[in-house]
C-alpha positions in Angstrom: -69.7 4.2 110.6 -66.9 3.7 112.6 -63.9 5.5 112.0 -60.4 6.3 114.2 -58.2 9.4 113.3 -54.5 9.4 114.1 -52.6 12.7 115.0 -49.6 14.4 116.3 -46.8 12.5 114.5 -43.7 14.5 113.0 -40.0 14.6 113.1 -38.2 14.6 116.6 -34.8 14.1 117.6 -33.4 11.2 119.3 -34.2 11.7 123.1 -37.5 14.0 122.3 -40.9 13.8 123.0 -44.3 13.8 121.2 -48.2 13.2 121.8 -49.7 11.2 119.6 -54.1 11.5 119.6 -56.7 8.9 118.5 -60.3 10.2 118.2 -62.8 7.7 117.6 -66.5 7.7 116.5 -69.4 5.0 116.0 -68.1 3.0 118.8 -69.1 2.0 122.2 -65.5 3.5 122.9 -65.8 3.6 127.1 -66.4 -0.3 126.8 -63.8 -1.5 124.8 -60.1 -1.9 125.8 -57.8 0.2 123.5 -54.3 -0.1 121.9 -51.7 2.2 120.3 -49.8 0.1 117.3 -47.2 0.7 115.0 -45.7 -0.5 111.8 -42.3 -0.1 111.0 -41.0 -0.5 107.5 -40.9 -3.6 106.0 -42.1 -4.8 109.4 -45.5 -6.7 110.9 -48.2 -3.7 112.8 -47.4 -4.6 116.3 -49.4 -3.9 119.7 -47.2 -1.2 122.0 -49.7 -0.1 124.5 -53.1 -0.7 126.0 -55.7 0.6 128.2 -58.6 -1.2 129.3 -62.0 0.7 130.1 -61.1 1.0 133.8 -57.8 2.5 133.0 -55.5 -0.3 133.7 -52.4 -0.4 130.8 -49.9 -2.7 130.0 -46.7 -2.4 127.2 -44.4 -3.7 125.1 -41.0 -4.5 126.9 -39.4 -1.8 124.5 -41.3 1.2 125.7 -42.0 0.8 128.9 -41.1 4.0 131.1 -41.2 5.8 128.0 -44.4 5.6 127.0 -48.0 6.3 128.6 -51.4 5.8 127.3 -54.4 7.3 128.3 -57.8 7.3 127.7 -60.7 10.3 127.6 -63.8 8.3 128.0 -66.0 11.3 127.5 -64.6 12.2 124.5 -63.6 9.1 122.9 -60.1 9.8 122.9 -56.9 7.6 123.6 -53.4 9.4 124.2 -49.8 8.3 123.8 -46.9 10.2 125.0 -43.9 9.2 124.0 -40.9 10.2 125.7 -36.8 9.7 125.2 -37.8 8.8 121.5 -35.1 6.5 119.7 -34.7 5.9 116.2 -35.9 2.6 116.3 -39.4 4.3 117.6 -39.7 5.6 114.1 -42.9 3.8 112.3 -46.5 4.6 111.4 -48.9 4.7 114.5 -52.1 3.2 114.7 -54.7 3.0 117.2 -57.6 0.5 117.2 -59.2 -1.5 120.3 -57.2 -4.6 121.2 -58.1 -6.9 119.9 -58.2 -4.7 116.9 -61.7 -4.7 115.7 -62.3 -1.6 113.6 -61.2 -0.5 110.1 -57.7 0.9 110.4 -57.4 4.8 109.8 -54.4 6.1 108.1 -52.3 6.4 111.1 -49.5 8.9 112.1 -46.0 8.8 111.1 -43.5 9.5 113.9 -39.7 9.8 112.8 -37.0 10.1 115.0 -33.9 11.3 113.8 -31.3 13.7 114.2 
C-alpha cells in the first residue's frame, strides 16, 4: 500500500525558515522523480519543486533561491527547506512523484505570518 506522510509545517514569520519531510512507503521511491506541491486556499494544488532520481531539481519561478529539495534515496525520503518564507508561501504541502501518481496524504500546513 503506498502511502506518503507530510511533516514539519507550523507557523513562521515573514522572512523565516522551515523543513518540510515526506516519507514514503510501497514505492519504487529511488526510480521515480519527486515533487513538493502546495495548495493554497481557494486555489488549484500546484507543482513547486522536483527532484529526479539522479538528483537534478527544477522550480517554480516563485521560489527559486528560496527553496531546496532533496532526496534520501535510502530512506525514501524527500526534503524541502524553505527559506525567507512570505505570506503568500502559506498553503497546504504535499508531496507525491511528478507526475503525481500516488494517493495524496494529508499534507502539511505551513503559515506564514507575523
Amino acid at each position: 500500500q503506498v502511502q506518503l506522510v507530510e511533516s514539519g509545517g507550523g507557523l513562521v514569520q515573514p522572512g523565516g525558515s522551515l523543513r518540510l519531510s515526506c516519507s514514503a512507503s510501497g514505492i519504487a521511491f529511488s526510480v521515480f522523480t519527486m515533487g513538493w506541491y502546495r495548495q493554497a486556499p481557494g486555489k488549484e494544488r500546484e507543482l513547486v519543486a522536483s527532484i529526479t532520481s539522479r538528483g537534478n531539481t527544477n522550480y517554480e519561478e516563485s521560489v527559486k533561491g528560496r527553496f531546496t529539495i532533496s532526496r534520501d534515496n535510502d530512506k525514501k525520503s524527500v526534503a524541502l527547506q524553505m527559506n525567507s518564507l512570505k505570506p503568500d508561501d502559506t498553503a497546504v504541502y504535499y508531496c507525491n512523484q511528478n507526475p503525481p501518481f500516488s494517493p495524496w496524504g494529508q499534507g502539511t500546513q505551513v503559515t506564514v505570518s507575523s
